[in-house]
Each structure stands twice: as C-alpha cells, then as structure tokens.
N, C-alpha and C positions, 0 to 999 in steps of 0.2 A: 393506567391513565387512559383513558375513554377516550376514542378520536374526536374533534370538532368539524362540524360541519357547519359555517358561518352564513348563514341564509339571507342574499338581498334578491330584489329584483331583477336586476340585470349587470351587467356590468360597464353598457356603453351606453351612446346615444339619450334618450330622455334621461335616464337614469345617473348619467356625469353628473355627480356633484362632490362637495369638500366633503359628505357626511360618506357617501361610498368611498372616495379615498380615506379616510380615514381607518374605517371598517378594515380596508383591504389592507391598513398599515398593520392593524393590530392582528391580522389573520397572518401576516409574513412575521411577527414578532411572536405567534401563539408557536409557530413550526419550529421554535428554539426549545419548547419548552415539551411538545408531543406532535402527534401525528393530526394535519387540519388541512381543510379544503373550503371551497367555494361553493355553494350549490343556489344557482337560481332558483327561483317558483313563480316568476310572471313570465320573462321570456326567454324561452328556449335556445342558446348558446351552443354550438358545435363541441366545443372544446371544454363545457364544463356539465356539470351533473343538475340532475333537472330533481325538485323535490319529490312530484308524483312519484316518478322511476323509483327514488329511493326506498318510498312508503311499501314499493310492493316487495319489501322484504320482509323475511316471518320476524328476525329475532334483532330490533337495534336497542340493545341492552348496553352496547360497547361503544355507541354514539351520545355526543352529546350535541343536540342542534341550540346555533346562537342566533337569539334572532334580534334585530337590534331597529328595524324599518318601523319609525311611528307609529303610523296611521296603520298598519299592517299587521302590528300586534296582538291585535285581541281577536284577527279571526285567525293568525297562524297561532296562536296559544292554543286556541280550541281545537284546530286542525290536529296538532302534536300533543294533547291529554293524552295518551299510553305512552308517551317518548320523554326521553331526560330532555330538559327545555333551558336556557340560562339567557335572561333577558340583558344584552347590552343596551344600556340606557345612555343615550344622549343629549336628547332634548326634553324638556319635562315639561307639562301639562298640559300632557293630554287627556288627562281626564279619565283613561281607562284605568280598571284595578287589576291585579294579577294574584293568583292565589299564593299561598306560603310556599307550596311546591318547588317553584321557580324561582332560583337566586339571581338576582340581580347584580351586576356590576355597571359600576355608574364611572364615567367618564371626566366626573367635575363634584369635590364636595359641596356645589350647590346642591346638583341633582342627586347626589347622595342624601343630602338633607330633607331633597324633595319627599323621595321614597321610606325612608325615614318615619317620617309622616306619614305618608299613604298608605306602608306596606310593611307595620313595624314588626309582622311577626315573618319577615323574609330573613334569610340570607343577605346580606349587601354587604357590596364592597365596594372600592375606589381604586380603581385604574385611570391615570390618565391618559391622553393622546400625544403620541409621541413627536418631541420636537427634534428632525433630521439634524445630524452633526453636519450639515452643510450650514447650516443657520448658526453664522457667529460673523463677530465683526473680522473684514480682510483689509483693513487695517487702510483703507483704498480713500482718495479723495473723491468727494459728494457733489454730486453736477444735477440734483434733485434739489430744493430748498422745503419742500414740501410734498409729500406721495400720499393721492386719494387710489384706493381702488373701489369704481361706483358701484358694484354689489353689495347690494346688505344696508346701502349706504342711504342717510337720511334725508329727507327734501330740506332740510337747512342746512345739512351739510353740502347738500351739491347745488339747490337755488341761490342760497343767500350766502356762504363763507367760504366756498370756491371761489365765487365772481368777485370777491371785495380781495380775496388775498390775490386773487392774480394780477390784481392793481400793482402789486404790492412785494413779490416777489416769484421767482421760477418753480408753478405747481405743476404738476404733472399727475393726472387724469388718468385712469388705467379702465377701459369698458370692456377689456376680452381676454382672452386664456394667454397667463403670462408662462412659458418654459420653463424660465427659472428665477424663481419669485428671491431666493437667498441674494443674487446678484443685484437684482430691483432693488430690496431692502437697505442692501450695501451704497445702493448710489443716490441715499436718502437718505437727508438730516433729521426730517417731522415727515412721521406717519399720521393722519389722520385717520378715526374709526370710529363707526359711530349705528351703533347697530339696534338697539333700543326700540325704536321706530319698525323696523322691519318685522325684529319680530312679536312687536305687539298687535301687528295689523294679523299675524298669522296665530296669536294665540298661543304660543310654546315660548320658552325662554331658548336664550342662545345657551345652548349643550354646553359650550366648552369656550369656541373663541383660539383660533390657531392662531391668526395673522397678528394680533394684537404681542402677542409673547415672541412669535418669532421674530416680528420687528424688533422689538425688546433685545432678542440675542444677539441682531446685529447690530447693536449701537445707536440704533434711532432713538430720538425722543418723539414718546409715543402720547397722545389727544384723543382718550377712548370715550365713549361710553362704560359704566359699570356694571351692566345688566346681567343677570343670568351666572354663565359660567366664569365670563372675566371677571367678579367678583372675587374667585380663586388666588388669583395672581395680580392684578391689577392694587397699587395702592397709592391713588392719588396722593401729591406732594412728595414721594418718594423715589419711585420709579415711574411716577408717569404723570400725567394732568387728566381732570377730569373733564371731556369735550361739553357742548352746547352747557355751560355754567350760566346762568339766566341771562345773558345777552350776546348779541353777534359781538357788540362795541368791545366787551369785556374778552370775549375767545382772541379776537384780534390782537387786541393788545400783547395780551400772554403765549399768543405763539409768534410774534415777532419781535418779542423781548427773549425769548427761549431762541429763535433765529438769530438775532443779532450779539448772543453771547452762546452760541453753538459749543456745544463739547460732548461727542459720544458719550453714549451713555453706558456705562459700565458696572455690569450686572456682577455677584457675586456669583461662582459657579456651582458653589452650593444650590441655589434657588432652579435653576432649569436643570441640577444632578436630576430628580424626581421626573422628569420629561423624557431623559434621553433613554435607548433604548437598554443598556445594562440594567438601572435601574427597574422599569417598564415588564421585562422579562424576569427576573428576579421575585418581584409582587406576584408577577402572573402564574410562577410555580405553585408558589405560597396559596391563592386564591382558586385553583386547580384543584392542589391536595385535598384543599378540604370540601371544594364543593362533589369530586369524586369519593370522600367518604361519607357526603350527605347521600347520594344517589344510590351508593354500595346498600345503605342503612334506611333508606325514611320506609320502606316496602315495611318495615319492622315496628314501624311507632307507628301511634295513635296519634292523632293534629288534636292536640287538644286545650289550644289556646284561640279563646274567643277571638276571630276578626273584629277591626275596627272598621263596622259596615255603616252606613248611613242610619240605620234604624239602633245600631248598638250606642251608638254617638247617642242619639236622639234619649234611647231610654237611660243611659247614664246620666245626660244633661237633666232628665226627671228625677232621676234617685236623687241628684245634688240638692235640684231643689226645694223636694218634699224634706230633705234631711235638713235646711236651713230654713223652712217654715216649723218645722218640728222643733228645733232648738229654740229660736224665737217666740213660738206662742205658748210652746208644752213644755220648758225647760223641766229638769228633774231636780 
C-alpha cells in the first residue's frame, strides 16, 4: 500500500475553510487504513512538508499525491505527470479535464455523476465526508426556535425571511467561528440553509453540504436548498423541506407550522451508517486496493479508449447525423 501524501495549500490563516477541514477529516480517517501525511505547496509551514522539497527525490514510485484544491488542479496535475496522482473531487465545475491516469474519488454521487460524464474513461469512486459521532440528538431541551448560520447563506434568506421570522419567533443568527457546532445544533428546533445562491454566483456546485445532514443527525428540522451535493441526502417531504419554495408568504407559513407542532426529527440510523467513520474507512480500504493495483499495472497497458474530448463529441454528433440523413434520403 503506497503512502498518501494529501496536498493543500496551507493549513491556517487564508486557507481555513470547511473544504480544508474536511480534507484533513479524511487524511486522519486515510491513517486507519495505511501510512499518510499533509504536505503544503503554497505556504511553507514549520511543522509540515513542503511539495518542492518532496519533488527533489529520485524514486516516488511508493507515493501516491492527493490533490483535491479546485482551482489548483490542473496545474498541480501537470506539475505531478511522472507521479501516482488520485484526484479527490469536491466541488464540480470547474470546467477542467483530467486524463484517465488519475482516479478520481468524489465526495457526493452528484459529483461522482459529474465526472461520470466528463471523465468516463477514469477510475471513480464515491467516498463520502464524514459526519462526527458527536452529531446526534442529546436528547436536551431547545432555547433556539430557529438556527441561521450567515455563510453560504442567501440574500432572501438573510434580507427578507430572517427579518419577517424574527417578528415571529426566537432566530438566532450565527456570523463567526462556532467551537462546537453539534451543541449549536442541539439547542435548535429548524435549521435554516440555503446555499444555491452562493454557489452559482461562484460557478461550482456545493461538493457535499455537511451542515445540512449534521443538523439532520441532531434532531432539527432542517429548510435547505437542493443543490449540488445535498441532492445526495436531502429528500424534501421526508426528512426535510424544501427552502425559498416560490414565495417568502409560503416559507413562512411552513416553518411555523413545523414550529408550532415541533417534534425532533428522527433519522434512521441506517441512513448517516454510510457517513460515520467505520463505514468511511472500510470503502476507503476497498478503493485503495484497487486504485494501488491500477498504479502497480497501467506502466503495462496501452490507454486505448478513445476520450470524450470536445472535438470527439463534435465528430460523433456528425457521424449521427450523416447516418440519419442517409437513412431518410438513401434508405436500402
């Protein structure tokens, strides 16, 4: 089994976000399953390994770099063509391609279905992000009636149906780094989430969607948006409501009819099994073996399955057509 060396930018400062925690969940859950590490390549950290440094070794036959940073993919892919490469996929479309070489693993079967599509002659797979066994209901009475946290969060959700529910009942407003968000959850009847907006103004779908599910495990009754990765887990009228439904009038109403006959909400344990880390680790052995017998092996095969390149699309879309003007005018 090949070490991992999981490649972000930094670890602090600009670089804190949920997509780097995340990363670094799944790089303390990869150390159950073989040997794995951290290694920068924008800003050089005391206490962790810098990419340059690594590069100036003769033989990394026995690594495999994960790189998983957006915007930073296609020139750390170029960067690493002679290195074992394995794209963790988060947020999808961005528009760049990646050759069959590199197996993908996707984090949400949206994004898995992205790539799918883009990159049908890869490797992929489906790992998801892991939801902390702190996240479940503690059984505690709720002094929240309603929990926004304003990241991610949409201008109708915080101009126009913040300011009419606070008419209306005890909201709570969340704009900075909460400690511990499983406690938050728990002291909340309705989560609100609504993220849609956010990230169409940036052009990627939402990767995955934590908060929306870990609400979920604590008992809230959760008002999302469907976008992206919370499509995965998210099933309006069942486990959840579906937010900004085409009117403020109408949201109102349905979340304080859902307030006014409150009852946690109780998840099957089945359904976040696949989240927690047993599970998580278990996949990740499975998806290891064989991406380490891809790498042992491709030095050996010939790639000889046509990509689906922009120009391949285009001449296929000719052959269809000349082959349905031939039928039509020249039958036999």
């Amino acid at each position: 089994m090949r070490k991992l060396y999981f490649l972000v930018p930094g670890t602090d400062g600009k670089f804190a976000c949920g997509g780097l925690w995340a990363e670094l969940k799944t790089l303390e859950l990869a150390k159950q399953v073989c040997s794995a590490d951290v290694v920068t390549y924008r800003q050089r950290e005391s206490d962790k390994l810098f990419l340059d440094d690594l590069l100036q070794q003769q033989n990394l036959d026995d690594v495999i770099f994960v790189i998983s940073w957006g915007f930073d993919v296609p020139k750390l892919s170029t960067k690493l063509t002679s290195c074992h490469v394995v794209y963790h996929a988060h947020t999808a479309g961005y528009g760049f391609s990646l050759p069959a070489s590199i197996p993908i693993i996707t984090v949400s079967r949206n994004t898995m279905g992205y790539w799918g599509q883009k990159s049908p002659n890869s490797l992929i797979y489906y790992l998801p992000n892991q939801i902390a066994d702190e996240f479940h209901n503690y059984q505690q009475e709720r002094d929240i009636d309603v929990l926004v946290l304003a990241r991610k969060s949409s201008e109708y959700l915080i101009k126009q149906l913040v300011p009419e529910l606070q008419k209306q009942c005890n909201l709570f407003v969340v704009n900075s780094y909460v400690d511990d968000v499983p406690r938050l959850f728990n002291r909340a009847k309705i989560y609100l989430y609504d993220s849609a907006e956010y990230w169409a103004q940036r052009g990627v779908s939402e990767g995955f969607g934590l908060q929306p599910l870990e609400a979920l495990a604590c008992g809230c009754q959760v008002f999302s948006s469907v976008n992206g990765g919370l499509s995965d887990y998210l099933d309006p009228g069942f486990n959840a409501y579906k937010i900004a439904a085409y009117s403020q009038e109408f949201d109102i109403q349905r979340i304080l009819k859902v307030l006014n006959n409150w009852q946690p909400l109780i998840l099957p344990e089945t359904m976040l099994t696949e989240y927690r880390a047993p599970s998580i680790i278990s996949k990740l052995q499975l998806i290891l073996d064989e991406i380490n017998i891809f790498f042992d092996s491709n030095t050996n095969y010939i790639h000889s399955i046509n990509d689906l390149t922009p120009v391949r699309v285009a001449q296929l879309k000719l052959k269809s057509t000349v082959s349905k003007i031939t039928k039509k005018y020249f039958p036999k």
